[in-house]
C-alpha positions in Angstrom: -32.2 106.7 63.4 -31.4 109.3 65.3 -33.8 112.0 67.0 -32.2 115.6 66.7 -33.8 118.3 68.3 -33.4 122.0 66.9 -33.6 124.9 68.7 -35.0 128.2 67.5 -33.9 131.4 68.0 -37.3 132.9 68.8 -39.0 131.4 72.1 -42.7 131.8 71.4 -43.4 131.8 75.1 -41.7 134.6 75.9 -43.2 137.0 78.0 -43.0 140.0 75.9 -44.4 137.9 73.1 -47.7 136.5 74.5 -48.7 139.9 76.2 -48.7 141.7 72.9 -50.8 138.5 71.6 -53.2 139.0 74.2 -53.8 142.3 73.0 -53.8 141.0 69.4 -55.8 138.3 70.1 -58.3 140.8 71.7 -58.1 143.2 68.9 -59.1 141.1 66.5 -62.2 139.1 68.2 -63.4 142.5 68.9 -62.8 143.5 65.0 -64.4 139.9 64.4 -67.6 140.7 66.8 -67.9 143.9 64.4 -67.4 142.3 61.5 -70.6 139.5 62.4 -73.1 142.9 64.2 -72.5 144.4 61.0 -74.3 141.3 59.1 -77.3 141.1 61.3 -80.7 142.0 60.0 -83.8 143.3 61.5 -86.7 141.5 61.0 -89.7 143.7 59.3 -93.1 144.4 61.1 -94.2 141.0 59.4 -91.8 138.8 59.9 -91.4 140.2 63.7 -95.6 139.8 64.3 -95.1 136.0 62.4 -92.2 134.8 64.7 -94.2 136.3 67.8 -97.2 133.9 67.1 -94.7 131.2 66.3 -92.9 131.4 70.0 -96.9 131.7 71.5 -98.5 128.9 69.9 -95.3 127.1 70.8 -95.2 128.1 74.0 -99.0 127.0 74.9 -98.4 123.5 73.0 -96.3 123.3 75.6 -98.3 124.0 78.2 -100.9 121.7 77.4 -98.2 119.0 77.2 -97.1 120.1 80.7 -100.4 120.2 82.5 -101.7 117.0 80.6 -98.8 115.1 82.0 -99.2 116.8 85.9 -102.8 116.0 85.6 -102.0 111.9 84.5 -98.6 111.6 86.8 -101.2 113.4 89.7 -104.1 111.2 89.5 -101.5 107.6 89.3 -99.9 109.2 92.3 -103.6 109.3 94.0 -104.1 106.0 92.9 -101.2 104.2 93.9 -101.2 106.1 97.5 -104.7 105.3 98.0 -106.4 103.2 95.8 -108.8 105.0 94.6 -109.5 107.8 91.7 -110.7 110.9 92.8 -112.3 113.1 90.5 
């Protein structure tokens, strides 16, 4: 078997070639970009005032997480440095 390699006539890293498919490729994620903006929807007063208390309550379950765990790592830090709880 022999391997035969075929040349085209068309290079398709020309120069010319790839800057006018920088432009194209520019043109058309920009015409893509307006194409997905155009499918976005506003949430309504609701939905807006629901997702708000959603992100808040989140937020301060996270909190508690947080400052439970300074509070724990804190006192075992106290108590390995010096032996005793402190209160």
């Amino acid at each position: 078997m022999s391997d035969i390699a075929t040349s085209s006539s068309k290079d398709p890293q020309s120069p010319k070639a790839d800057r006018r498919g920088i432009f194209a490729g520019i043109a058309l994620f920009l015409r893509q970009v307006i194409s997905e903006l155009k499918k976005v929807v506003t949430p309504t007063r609701k939905e807006w005032f629901s997702y708000t208390l959603w992100v808040l309550g989140f937020v301060a379950v996270v909190m508690v997480i947080v400052s439970v765990l300074d509070f724990l790592f804190g006192q075992a830090s106290i108590f390995v440095f010096t032996n005793q709880l402190e209160q």
